[in-house]
C-alpha positions as semicolon CSV with decimal commas, in nm:
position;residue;x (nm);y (nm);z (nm)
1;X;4,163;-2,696;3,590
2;X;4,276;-2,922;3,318
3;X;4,617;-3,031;3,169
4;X;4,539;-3,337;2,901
5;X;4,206;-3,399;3,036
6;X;4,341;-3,445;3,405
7;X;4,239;-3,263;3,710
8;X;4,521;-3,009;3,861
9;X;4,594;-2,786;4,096
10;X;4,896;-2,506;4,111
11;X;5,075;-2,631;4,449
12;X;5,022;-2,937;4,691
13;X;5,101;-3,110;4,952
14;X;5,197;-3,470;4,977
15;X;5,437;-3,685;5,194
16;X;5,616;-3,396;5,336
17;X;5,664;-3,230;4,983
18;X;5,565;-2,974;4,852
19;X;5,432;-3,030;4,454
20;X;5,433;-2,777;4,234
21;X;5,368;-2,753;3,831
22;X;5,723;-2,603;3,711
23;X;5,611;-2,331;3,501
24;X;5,920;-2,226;3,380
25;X;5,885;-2,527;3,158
26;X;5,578;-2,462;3,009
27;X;5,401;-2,513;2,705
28;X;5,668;-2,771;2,594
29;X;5,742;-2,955;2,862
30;X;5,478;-3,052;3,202
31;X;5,721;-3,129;3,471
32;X;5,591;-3,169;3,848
33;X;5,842;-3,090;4,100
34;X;5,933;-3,124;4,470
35;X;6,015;-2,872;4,653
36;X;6,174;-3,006;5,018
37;X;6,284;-2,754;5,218
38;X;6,219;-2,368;5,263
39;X;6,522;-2,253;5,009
40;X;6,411;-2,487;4,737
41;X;6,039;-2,254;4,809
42;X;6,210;-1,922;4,776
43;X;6,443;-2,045;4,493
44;X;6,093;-2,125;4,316
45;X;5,988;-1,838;4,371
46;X;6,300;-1,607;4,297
47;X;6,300;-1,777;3,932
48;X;5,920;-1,829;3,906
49;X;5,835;-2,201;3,887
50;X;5,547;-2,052;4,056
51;X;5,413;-1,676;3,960
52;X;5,121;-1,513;4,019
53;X;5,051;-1,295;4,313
54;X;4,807;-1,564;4,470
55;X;5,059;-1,904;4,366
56;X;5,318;-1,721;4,519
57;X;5,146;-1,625;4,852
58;X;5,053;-2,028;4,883
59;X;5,410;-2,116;4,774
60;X;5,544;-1,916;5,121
61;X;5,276;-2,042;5,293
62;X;5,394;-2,425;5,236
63;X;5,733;-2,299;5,215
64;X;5,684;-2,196;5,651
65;X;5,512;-2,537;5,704
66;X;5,822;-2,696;5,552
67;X;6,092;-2,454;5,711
68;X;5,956;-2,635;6,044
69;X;6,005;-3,001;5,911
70;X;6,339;-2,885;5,836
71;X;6,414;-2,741;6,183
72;X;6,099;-2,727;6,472
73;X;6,262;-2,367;6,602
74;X;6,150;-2,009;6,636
75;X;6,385;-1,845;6,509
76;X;6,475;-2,040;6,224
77;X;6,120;-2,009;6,160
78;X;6,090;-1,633;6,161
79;X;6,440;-1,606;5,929
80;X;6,242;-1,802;5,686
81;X;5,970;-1,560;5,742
82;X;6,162;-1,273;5,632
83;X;6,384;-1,474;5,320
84;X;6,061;-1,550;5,176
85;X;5,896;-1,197;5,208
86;X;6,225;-1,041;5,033
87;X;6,209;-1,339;4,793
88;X;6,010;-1,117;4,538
89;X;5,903;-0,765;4,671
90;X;5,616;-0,673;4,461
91;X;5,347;-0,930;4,483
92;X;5,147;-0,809;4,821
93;X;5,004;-1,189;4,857
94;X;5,411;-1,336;4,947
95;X;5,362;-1,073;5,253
96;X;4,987;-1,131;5,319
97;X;5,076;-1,515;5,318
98;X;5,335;-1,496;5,549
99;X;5,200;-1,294;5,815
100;X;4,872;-1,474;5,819
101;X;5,050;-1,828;5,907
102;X;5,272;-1,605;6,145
103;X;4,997;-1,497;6,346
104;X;4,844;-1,835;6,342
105;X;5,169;-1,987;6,458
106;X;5,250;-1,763;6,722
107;X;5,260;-1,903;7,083
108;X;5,214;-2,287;6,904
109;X;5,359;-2,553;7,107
110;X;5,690;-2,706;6,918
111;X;5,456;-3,057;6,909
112;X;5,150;-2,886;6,759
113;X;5,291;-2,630;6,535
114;X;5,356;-2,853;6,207
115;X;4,994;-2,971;6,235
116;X;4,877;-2,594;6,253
117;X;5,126;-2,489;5,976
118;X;4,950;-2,735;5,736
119;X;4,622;-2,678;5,808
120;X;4,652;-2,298;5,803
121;X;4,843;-2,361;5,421
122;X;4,593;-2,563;5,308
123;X;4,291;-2,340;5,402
124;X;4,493;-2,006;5,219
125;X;4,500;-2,279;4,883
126;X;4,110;-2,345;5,025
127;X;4,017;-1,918;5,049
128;X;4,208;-1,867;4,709
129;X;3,993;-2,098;4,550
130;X;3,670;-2,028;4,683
131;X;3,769;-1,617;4,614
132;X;3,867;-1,677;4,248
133;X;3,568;-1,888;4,180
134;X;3,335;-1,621;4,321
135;X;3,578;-1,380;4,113
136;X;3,453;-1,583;3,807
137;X;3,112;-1,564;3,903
138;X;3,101;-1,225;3,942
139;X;3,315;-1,137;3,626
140;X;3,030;-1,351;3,400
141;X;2,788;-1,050;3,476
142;X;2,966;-0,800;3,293
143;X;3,042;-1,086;2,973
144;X;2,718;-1,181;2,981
145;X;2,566;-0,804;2,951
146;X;2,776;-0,754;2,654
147;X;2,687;-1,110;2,520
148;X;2,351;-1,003;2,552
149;X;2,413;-0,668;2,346
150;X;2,613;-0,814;2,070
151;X;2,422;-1,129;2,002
152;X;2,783;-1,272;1,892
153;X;3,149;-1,361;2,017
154;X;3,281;-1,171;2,300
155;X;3,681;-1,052;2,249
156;X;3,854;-0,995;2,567
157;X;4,205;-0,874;2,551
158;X;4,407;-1,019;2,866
159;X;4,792;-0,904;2,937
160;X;5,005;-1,138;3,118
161;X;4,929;-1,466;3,285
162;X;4,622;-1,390;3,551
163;X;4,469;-1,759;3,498
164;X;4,438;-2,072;3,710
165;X;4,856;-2,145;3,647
166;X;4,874;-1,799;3,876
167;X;4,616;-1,897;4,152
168;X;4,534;-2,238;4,269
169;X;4,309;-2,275;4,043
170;X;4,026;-2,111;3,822
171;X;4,234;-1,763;3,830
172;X;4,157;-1,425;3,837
173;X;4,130;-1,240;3,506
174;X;4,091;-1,592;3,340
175;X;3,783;-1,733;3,599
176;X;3,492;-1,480;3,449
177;X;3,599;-1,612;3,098
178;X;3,571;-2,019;3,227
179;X;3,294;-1,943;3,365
180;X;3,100;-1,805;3,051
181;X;3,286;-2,052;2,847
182;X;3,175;-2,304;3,101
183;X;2,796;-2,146;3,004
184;X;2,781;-2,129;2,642
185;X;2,869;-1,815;2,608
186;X;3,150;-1,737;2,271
187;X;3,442;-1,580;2,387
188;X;3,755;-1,511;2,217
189;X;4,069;-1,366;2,436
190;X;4,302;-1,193;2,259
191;X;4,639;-1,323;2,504
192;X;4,904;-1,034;2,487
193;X;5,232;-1,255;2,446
194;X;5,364;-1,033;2,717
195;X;5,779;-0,963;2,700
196;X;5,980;-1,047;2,843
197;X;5,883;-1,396;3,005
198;X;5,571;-1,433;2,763
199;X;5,345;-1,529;3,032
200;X;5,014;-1,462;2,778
201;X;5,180;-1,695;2,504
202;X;5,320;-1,977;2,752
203;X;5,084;-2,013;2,959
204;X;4,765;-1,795;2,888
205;X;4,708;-1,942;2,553
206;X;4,836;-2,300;2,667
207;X;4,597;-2,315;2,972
208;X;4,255;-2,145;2,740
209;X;4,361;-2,412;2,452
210;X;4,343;-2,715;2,723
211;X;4,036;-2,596;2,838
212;X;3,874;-2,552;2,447
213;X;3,883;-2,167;2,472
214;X;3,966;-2,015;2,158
215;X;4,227;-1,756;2,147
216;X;4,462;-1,552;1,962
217;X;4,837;-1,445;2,061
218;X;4,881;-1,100;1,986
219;X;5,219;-0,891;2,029
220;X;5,198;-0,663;2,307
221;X;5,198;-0,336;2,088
222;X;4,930;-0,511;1,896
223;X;4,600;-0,425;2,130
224;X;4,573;-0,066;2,040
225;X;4,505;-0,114;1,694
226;X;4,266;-0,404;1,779
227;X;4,072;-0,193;1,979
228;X;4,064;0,100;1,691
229;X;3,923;-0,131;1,494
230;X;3,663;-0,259;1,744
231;X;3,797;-0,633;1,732
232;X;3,837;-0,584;2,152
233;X;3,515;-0,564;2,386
234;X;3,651;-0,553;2,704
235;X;4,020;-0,567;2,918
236;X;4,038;-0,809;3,187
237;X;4,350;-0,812;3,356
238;X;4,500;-0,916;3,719
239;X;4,721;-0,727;3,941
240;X;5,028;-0,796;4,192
241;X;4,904;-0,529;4,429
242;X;4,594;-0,292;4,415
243;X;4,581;0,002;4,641
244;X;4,332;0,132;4,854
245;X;4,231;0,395;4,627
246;X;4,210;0,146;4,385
247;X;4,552;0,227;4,139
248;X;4,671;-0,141;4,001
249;X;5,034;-0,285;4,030
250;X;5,031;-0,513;3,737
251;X;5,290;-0,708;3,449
252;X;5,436;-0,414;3,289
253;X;5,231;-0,269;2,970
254;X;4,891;-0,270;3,222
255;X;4,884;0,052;3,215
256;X;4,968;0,089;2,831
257;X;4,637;-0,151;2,806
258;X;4,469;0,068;2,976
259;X;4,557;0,398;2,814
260;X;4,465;0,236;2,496
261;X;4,140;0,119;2,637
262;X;4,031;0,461;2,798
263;X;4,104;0,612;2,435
264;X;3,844;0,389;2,268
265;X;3,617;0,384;2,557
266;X;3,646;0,033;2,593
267;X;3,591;-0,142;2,962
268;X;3,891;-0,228;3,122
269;X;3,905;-0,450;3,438
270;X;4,081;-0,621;3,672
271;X;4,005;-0,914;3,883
272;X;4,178;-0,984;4,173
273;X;4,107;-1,131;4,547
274;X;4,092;-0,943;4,859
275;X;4,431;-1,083;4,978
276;X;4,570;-0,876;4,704
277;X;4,466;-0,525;4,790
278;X;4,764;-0,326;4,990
279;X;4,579;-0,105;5,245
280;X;4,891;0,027;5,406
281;X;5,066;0,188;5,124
282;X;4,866;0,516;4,995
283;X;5,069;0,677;4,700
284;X;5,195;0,420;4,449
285;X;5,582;0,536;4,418
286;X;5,614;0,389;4,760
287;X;5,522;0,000;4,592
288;X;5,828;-0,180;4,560
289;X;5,912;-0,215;4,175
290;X;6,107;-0,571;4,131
291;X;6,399;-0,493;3,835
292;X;6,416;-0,856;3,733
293;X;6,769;-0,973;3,569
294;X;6,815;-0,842;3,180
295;X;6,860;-1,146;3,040
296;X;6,487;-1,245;3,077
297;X;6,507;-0,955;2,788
298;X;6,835;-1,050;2,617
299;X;6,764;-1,367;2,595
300;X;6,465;-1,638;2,468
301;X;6,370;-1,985;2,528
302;X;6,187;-2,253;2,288
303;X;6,229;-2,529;2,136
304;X;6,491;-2,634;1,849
305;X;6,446;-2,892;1,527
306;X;6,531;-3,181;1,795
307;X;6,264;-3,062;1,980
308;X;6,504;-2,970;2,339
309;X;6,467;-2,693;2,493
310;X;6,723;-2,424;2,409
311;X;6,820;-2,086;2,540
312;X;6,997;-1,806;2,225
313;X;7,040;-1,417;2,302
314;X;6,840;-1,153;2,068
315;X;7,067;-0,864;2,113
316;X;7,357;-0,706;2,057
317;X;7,632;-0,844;2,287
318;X;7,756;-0,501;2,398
319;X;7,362;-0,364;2,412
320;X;7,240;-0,305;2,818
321;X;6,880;-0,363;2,876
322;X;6,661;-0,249;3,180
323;X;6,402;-0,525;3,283
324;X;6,096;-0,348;3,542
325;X;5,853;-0,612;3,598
326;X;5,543;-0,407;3,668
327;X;5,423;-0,047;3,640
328;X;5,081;0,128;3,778
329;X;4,782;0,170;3,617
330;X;4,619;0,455;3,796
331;X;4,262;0,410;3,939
332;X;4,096;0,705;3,664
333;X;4,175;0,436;3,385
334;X;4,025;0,124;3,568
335;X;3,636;0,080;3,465
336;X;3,585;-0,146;3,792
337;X;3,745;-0,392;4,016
338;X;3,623;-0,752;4,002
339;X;3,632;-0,944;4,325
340;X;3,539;-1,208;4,498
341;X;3,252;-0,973;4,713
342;X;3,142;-0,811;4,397
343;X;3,229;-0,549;4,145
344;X;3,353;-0,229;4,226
345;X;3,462;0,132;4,137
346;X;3,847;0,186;4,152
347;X;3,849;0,433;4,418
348;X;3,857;0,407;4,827
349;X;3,506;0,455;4,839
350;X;3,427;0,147;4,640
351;X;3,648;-0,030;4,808
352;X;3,556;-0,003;5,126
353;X;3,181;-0,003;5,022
354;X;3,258;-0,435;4,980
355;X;3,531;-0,460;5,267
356;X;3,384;-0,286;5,552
C-alpha cells in the first residue's frame, strides 16, 4: 500500500537486514529501521514496531533467518525459536510462524540452511499477501450487497489497527474496504481510536487517509450510540487468534463492539487468514491473555508546539492501572468469518466446511 504516493510493504529483506516501518512512530514521524540480529526482532516485537498478528508472525520468521547469520548452529537456532514464541503470547501467527520455518529447517545442512530460511520467510510475506488480498475480495461481497441496498455511503465501524500496517500488506479488516474503495464503491469507516496504544487513530485513520478513504476517529465508547442512531452498517474487525469454534481473540473492546452490534442487529465481522485460527485450544480461558505494561495507559505520546515527539502521564501519580490487551468475543455474537477461502459461520462446522 501507499505512504506519500510510494509503494510499501510492512517488513523486508535487504543486504542481510531486516527492514521494517517503525510503527511506534507513526502518524508523525515515517522512520524505516534495521533490525540485525534475532534480539533486535523480538525487541520489535516486545514493544511493537511491528503489531498485528500476521506482521508479527513474518517478523519471527525473518527474525530465525537472521538468528542463523548471527550464529549457523542448532541450538542457538532453536533458543531463538522459543525467545521469539514467548516474545508476545497472544498472537497465534508468532507460533504458527515459527514452527512452519522449524519444520522446514529441520535436518538442513549448516551450508544450505540460510538459503532455505529466506526463502521459506519470504514465501510466509508471499501467502500473507495473497490470503489478505483474497480476504479483500471476499469481504467486497458483503459491502457491495449493502451498497446495493442503500444506494449511498457505506459506514463501517473498525476497532483497532487490522489494516495493511498489521499484515504485509492490503490487511485484514481493512482489505474488503480497499477493495470497494478501489471499485467505486463510498465507504466511510468509523476508526475506533482504540486505548491504550490508539492503533485506530495512529495508524487506521493515517493508512485510510493515504490511501483517499474517508474516515472518522471516534472514541471507543462512541460506537454504541452510532449504531442507535443507524450511522454504522456493518463491524469489520481482525483478530489475534480465532478458535475452532469460531470465538475471536481480538484488541480489547471487540467484544464490547460486538455486544453493541448484536443489540442493533447490525453485522459484525471479522477478517482474518487461516494462519490465524488456533485449532488446538478448545475453550477460550485457556488463550494466553498478554497484560501489557500500565504505562501504555498512564501515559500518552504526540506531538508538542515544536513539533517533537513527547511522552506526559494522564493520571494520578499514586493511581494503579491494569492494561489486558485483548478479550474474547464469543462465536454467538460474530455474524461470519471472512477469509481468504470464503465467508463463513463462526462455529466448527463452518469452519471446517472451508478448511477440510
Amino acid at each position: 500500500m501507499r505512504i506519500e504516493g510510494k509503494e510499501y510493504r510492512t517488513i523486508w529483506f535487504e543486504n542481510n537486514v531486516v527492514k521494517i516501518i517503525n510503527q511506534t512512530k507513526l502518524p508523525h514521524q515515517f522512520i524505516i529501521k534495521d533490525l540485525k540480529t534475532v534480539k533486535d526482532t523480538i525487541n520489535a516485537i516486545k514493544v511493537m514496531e511491528v503489531r498485528g498478528a500476521p506482521l508479527i508472525g513474518a517478523t519471527a520468521a525473518f527474525g530465525l533467518v537472521l538468528a542463523i547469520i548471527e550464529n549457523n548452529d542448532q541450538s542457538f537456532l532453536k533458543k531463538s525459536a522459543e525467545e521469539l514464541i514467548n516474545s508476545r503470547p497472544t498472537a497465534i501467527n508468532l507460533k504458527w510462524a515459527v514452527n512452519r520455518m522449524m519444520n522446514k529447517l529441520s535436518g538442513v545442512n549448516s551450508d544450505k540452511i540460510l538459503e532455505k530460511a529466506l526463502s521459506e520467510a519470504n514465501e510466509i510475506c508471499e501467502d500473507d499477501i495473497k490470503f489478505c488480498e483474497k480476504i479483500g475480495l471476499n469481504g467486497l461481497k458483503i459491502i457491495e450487497e449493502i451498497y446495493n441496498k442503500k444506494k449511498d455511503t457505506v459506514n463501517i465501524l473498525t476497532h483497532c489497527n487490522a489494516g495493511w500496517l498489521a499484515t504485509i500488506n492490503w490487511g485484514t479488516a481493512t482489505s474488503p474496504i480497499y477493495h470497494a474503495h478501489k471499485k467505486g464503491i463510498p465507504v466511510h469507516v468509523w476508526a475506533d481510536e482504540t486505548r491504550p496504544r490508539n492503533q485506530g487513530a495512529n495508524l487506521t485513520s493515517y493508512e485510510l487517509n493515504e490511501e483517499g478513504i474517508k474516515n472518522t476517529i471516534i472514541a471507543d465508547n462512541t460506537g454504541g450510540i452510532l449504531m442507535q442512531r443507524g450511522e454504522v452498517d456493518m463491524c469489520i474487525v481482525g483478530t489475534d487468534r480465532t478458535l475452532s469454534n469460531g470465538d475471536v481473540c481480538n484488541k480489547v473492546g471487540t467484544y464490547l463492539k460486538a455486544l453493541a452490534a448484536h443489540d442493533n442487529n447490525i453485522p459484525f465481522y471479522v477478517a482474518l487468514p487461516s494462519s490465524t485460527i488456533d485449532w488446538d485450544i478448545k475453550n477460550h480461558k485457556e488463550i494466553p491473555i498478554e497484560e501489557r505494561n500500565s504505562e501504555e495507559l498512564s501515559h500518552l505520546e504526540g506531538l508538542d508546539e515544536e513539533g517533537k515527539i513527547k511522552k506526559i502521564q494522564i493520571y494520578p501519580i499514586k493511581s494503579k492501572a491494569i492494561n489486558l490487551a485483548f478479550d474474547v468475543t464469543p462465536a454467538k455474537y460474530v455474524t461470519g468469518l471472512i477469509t481468504e477461502k470464503g465467508v463463513c459461520e463462526a462455529s466448527s462446522e463452518g469452519l471446517k466446511n472451508l478448511f477440510k
